[in-house]
N, C-alpha and C positions, 0 to 999 in steps of 0.2 A: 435397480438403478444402474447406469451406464455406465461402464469402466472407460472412464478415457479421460488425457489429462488437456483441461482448456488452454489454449491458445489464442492468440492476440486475434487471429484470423477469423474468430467466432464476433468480433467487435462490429464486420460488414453486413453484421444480419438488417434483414429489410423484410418489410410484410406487407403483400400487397394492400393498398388501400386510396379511398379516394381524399380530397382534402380535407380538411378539420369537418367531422360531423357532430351533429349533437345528440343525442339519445336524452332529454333531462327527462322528458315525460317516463323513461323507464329508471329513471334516476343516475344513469351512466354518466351524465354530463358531457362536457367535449371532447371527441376522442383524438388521441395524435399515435400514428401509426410509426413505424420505426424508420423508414427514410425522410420522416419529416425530422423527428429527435437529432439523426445521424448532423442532417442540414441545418440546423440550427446550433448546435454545436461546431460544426466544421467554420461556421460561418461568425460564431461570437467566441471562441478559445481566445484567453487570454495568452498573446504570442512571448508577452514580457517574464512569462512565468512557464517554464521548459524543462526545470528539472527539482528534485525537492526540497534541496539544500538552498533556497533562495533565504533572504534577509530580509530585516524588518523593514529597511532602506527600498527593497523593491515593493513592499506593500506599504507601505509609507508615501511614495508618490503615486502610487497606482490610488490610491483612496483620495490624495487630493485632486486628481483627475475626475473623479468621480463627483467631489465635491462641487466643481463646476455646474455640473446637472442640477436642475431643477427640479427632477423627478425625485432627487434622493435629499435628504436631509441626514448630513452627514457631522458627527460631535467626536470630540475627543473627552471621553468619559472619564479616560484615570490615565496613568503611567505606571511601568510595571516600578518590578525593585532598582531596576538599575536606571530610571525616568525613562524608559520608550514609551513613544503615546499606544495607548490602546482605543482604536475607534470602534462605532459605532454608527452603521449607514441602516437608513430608516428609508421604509419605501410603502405607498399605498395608503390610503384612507378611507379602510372597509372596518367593519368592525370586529374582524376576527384576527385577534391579536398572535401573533408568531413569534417563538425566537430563535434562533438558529445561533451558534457557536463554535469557533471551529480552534482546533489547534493549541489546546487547553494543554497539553506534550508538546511541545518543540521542535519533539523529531517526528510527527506525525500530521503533514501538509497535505493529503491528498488534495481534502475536502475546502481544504484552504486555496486549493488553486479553480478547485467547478466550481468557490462563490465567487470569485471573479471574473468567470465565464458568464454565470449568472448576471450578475449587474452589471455587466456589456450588453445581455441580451434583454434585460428590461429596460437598457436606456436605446436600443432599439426603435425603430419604425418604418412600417410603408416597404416592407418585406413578406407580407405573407403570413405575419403570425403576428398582429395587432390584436387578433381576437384573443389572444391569448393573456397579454398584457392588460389588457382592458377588464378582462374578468380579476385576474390577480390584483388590480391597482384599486377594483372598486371594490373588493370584498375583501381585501385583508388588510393590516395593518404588519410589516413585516419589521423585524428590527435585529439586525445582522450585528453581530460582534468575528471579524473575519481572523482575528493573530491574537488569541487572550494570553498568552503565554511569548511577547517578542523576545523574553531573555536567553529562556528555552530554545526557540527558533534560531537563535543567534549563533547557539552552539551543537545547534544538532541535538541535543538531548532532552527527555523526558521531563524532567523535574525544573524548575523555575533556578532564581537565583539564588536563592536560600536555602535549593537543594529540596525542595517539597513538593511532594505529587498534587498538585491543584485539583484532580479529582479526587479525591481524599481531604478535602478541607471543605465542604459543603456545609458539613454541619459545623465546627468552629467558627471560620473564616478566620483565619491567622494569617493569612495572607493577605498581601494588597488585594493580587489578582481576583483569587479569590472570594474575598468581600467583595471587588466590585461585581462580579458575576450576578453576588448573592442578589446585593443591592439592585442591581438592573431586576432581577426577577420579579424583587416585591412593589418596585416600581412602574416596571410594564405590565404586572399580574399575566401573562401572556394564557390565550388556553392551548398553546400547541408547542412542542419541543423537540429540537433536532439538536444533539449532541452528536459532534462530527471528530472521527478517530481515525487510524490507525492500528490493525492490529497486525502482530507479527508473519510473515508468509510462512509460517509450517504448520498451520490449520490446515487438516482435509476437513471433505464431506467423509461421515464414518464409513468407512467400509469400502472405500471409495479413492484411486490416486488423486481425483481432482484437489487440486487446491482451494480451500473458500475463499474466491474472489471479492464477494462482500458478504458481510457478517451483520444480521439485524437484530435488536432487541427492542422490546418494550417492557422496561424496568421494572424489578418491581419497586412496591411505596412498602412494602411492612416485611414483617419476618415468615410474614406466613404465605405469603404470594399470591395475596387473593385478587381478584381481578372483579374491578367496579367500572361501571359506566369510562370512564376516563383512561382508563388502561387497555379495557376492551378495544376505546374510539386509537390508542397505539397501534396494537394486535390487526386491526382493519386497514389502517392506512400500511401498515408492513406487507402485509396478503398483496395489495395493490401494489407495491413495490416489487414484491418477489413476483407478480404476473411479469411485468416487466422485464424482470434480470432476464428471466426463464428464455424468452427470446432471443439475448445477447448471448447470456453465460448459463446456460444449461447443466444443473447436475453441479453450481458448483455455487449455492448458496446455503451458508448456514445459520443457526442462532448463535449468540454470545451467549456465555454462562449468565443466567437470571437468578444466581443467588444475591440476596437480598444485601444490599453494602450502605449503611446507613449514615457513609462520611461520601456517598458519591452522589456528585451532581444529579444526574438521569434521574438514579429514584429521589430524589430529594425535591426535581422538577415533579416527577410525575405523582408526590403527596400532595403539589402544591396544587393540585388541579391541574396543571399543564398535561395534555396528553403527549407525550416523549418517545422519539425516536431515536435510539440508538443505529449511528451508521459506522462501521468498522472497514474500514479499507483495506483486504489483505492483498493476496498475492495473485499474479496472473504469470504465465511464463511467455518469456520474451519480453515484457515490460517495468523493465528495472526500476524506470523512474515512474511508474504508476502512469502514466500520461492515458493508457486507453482505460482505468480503471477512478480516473479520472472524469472521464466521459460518463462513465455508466453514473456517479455522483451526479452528476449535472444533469441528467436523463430522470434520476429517479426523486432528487431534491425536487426538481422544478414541475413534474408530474405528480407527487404526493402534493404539495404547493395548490397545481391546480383544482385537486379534488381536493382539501380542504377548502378552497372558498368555491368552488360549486355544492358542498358536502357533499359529493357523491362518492366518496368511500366507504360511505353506509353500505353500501352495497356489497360489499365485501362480507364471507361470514367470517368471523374473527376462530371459528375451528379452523380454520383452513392455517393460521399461524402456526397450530401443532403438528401438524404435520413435514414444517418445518425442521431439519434434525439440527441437534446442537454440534457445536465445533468439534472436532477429533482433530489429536494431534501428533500426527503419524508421520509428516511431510519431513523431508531432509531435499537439500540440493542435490546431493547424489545418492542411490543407492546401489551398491555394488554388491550381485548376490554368489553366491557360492564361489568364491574365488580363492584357492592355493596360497597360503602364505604361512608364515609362522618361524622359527630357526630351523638349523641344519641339521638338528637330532631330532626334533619333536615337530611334525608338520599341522598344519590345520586348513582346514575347508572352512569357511565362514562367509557370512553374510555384511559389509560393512557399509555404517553411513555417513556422509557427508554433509556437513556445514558449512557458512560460509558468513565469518563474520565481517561487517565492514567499519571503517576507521576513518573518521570526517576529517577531511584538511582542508580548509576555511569553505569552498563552495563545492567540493570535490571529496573522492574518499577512494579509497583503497582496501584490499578484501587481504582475507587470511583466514584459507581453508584449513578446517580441523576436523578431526575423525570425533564422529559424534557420538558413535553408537558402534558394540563387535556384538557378535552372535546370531542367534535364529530370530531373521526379522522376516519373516513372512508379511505379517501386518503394518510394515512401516513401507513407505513411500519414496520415492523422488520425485523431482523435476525432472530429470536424467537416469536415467536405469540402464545399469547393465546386467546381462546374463552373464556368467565370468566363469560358468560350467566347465571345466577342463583348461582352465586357464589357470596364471600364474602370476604372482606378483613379481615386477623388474624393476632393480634398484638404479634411479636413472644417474647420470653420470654429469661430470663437470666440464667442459669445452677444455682441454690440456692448456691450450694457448692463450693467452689474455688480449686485449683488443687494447688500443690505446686513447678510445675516445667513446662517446655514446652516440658519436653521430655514425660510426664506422658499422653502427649495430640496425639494419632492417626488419621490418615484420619478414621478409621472404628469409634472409639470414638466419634467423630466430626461427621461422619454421622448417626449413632445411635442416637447422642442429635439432629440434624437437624430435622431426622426425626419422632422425637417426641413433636416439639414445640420448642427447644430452639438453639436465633440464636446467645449465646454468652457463653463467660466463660471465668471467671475471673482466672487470673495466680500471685500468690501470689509470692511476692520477685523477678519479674521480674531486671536483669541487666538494666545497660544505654546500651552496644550493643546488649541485645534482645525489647527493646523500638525500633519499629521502622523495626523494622527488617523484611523482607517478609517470606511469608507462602502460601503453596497453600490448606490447610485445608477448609474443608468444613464448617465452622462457625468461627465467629467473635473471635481474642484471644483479652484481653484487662487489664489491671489494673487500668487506672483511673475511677475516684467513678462516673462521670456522665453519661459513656459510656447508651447507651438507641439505641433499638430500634424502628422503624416507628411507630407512633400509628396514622398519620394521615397524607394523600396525601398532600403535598404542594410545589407548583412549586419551581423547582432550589435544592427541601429536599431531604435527606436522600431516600434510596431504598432497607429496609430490613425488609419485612414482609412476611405474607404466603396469598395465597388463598385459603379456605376451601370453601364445599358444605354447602349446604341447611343444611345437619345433622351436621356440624360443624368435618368432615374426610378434614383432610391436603394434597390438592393436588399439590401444589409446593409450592415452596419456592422460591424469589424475594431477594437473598442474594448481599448484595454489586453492585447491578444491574444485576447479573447473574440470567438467569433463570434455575431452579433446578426443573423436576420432579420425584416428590422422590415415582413414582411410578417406578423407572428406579435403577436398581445396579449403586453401585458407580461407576464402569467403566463405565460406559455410561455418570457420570455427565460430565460437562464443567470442562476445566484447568483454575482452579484459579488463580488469582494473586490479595494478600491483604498481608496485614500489620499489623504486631501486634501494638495494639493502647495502 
């Protein structure tokens, strides 16, 4: 398998082809090659939706928008804990019932922003891809739940308002959300399921720096993991999905864990008859806000979509799923390998890794690197890698002088002190709404008197120091968990996200 880590830049893949052909007589159905996908998505992105932290407020009109259309039959089924409506938009009158639901977690919107791409692109016409809506509207029956979790959404996190994992209430339903999920199920009996997630970016491919870009399963229904007609028809439509990625994101798809969880949705879908697709959104580098992993959703939804109502996913052999390898989790932000550090009696050479957590402030959020891992990590990963062979760690220092504004502070400023040794400065007379506030500057802004940088690796600590050479020359910089080579122009560093402290 190929060692290399994907990039956003693998997103422009195209393959030659002519316009929509059909293959039914060999059971392929209609085929759509990858600069048509590319165009149809560049062409129906929902623009109101740009980054992940959006609100129930902006799927809220975006669905009464929708409602106008004719095409869509559009309900508001329930409200969550705190009464936000949860809709429900209905499309097609074939007889092959679908469900799809997205954002069942809060903090986990990929999927939630390609169904919106989606139903821009089936209220669509007289563009070149009618044949495609045509098949979709006369052979399915599709019935979208787009935000099942808006209290969750509301705040950024996982768990609903009562503080409960909705995917963990399948078999109860103690939840509103929950029961209504359950209830749409037994009331649409649907035979096909797409359970649509998030999972977190420090999944590799095993053995492997890539990232798992996206993560597929098809659940199991029992404790024993047997696979029947209905799981198999999962397993095939996933194969057809992963032909797909393989083009875009190569070397950088994996399975989710398929142990048997018999309080979660998916396999609870897939006991029910429903053949269920689990989609996991993980990580790509360079796109923070998922937006190109985003795309590959709306590529691979809406092409699984087509071959169920063609059925031409039969044609897929559902071994071809096992060869599929499951998640490994090996990825950190940064990895920094054999690098000098340790006190002034006792020195150490070590391998160290970085994280990088982030902290939501209302549509916005702020990071705080932390040393994740010390020792012999060969098998662990980054996003960013350094060799740090004959190198040292530098304890970066404080700007002696204080400024007397935040306006007096530039990114060139900020990078001029970076790349001299110092990874702070103090802002005299700071407000209460500049405490706190975010900044994408190149070094630390701060006014309380203990603020200090790293002077020394300790697991779960702090992540802001330099690594210099043998001669004691500053060759990056380890700010806030970001790695900075400040042998690189400003434009070429990483987008920040910190907080004035």
């Amino acid at each position: 398998m190929k060692l290399f880590l994907v990039s956003i830049g693998l997103l422009a893949a195209t393959t030659c082809g002519n316009p929509f052909s059909s293959n039914s007589s060999s059971g392929k159905g209609l085929q759509v090659d990858s600069s048509q996908w590319n165009e149809m998505h560049a062409k129906y992105k929902e623009k109101a939706l740009f980054h992940r932290r959006f609100k129930h407020q902006d799927i809220d009109s975006l669905v009464k928008v929708h409602q106008e259309n004719s095409l869509f039959a559009v309900s508001q089924i329930g409200k969550s804990v705190e009464g936000r409506a949860i809709y429900e938009l209905s499309y097609g009158k074939g007889d092959k019932k679908v469900m799809l639901w997205s954002q069942m977690h809060g903090d986990e919107p990929t999927a939630t922003m390609a169904l919106f791409d989606i139903f821009n692109f089936l209220s669509g016409k007289n563009d070149g891809f009618d044949s495609i809506r045509n098949i979709l509207q006369s052979n399915l029956e599709l019935h979208f739940i787009p935000m099942l979790n808006p209290d969750g959404a509301e705040r950024f996190m996982r768990r609903n308002a009562q503080s409960i994992d909705l995917n963990r209430d399948a078999r109860a339903g103690q939840t509103v959300e929950g029961a209504l999920l359950k209830a749409r199920a037994k009331a649409v009996n649907p035979r096909y399921g797409f359970n649509l997630h998030d999972q977190n970016i420090y999944y590799n491919v095993p053995d492997t720096k890539n990232p798992v870009t996206i993560s597929l399963l098809a659940p199991a229904f029992n404790q024993e993991r047997d696979i029947n007609d209905i799981r198999k028809g999962a397993m095939q439509i996933i194969v057809g999905m992963n032909t797909i990625l393989q083009q875009y994101i190569p070397d950088a798809v994996a399975k989710y864990d398929d142990t048997y969880t018999p309080r979660g949705f998916g396999d609870n879908f897939q006991s029910w008859d429903a053949s269920t697709v689990l989609i996991e959104s993980g990580g790509l580098k360079g796109d923070p806000e998922k937006q190109q992993i985003r795309k590959l959703n709306f590529i691979i939804i809406l092409n699984a979509l087509l071959e169920i109502a063609e059925g031409s996913y039969g044609q897929y052999d559902a071994k071809g799923y096992e060869d599929i390898p499951f998640n490994a989790s090996q990825m950190h932000d940064v990895m920094i390998r054999g690098l000098e550090f340790g006190s002034d009696s006792i020195s150490l050479v070590s391998d160290i890794a970085i994280r990088r957590g982030e902290t939501t402030v209302g549509r916005d959020y702020f990071i705080r690197g932390r040393v994740e891992d010390i020792g012999d990590l060969p098998e662990s990963y980054g996003y960013d890698e350094v060799e740090a062979k004959g190198m040292k760690l530098v304890v970066g220092k404080l700007a002696a002088t204080p400024v007397d504004s935040l306006k007096n502070i530039s990114k060139e400023m900020a990078y001029d002190l970076l790349k001299k040794g110092y990874m702070g400065i103090q802002v005299k007379g700071l407000t209460p709404a500049q405490v706190g506030s975010l900044h994408n500057l190149p070094i630390h802004i701060y006014n309380k008197p203990n603020f200090a940088t790293t002077s020394f690796i300790d697991l779960g600590g702090t992540a802001n120091f330099y690594i210099g050479d043998s001669a004691g020359n500053l060759k990056y910089a380890i700010l806030n968990g970001y790695l900075i080579d400040l042998s690189k122009p400003l434009a070429e560093w990483p987008a920040l996200k910190n907080r004035v402290q």
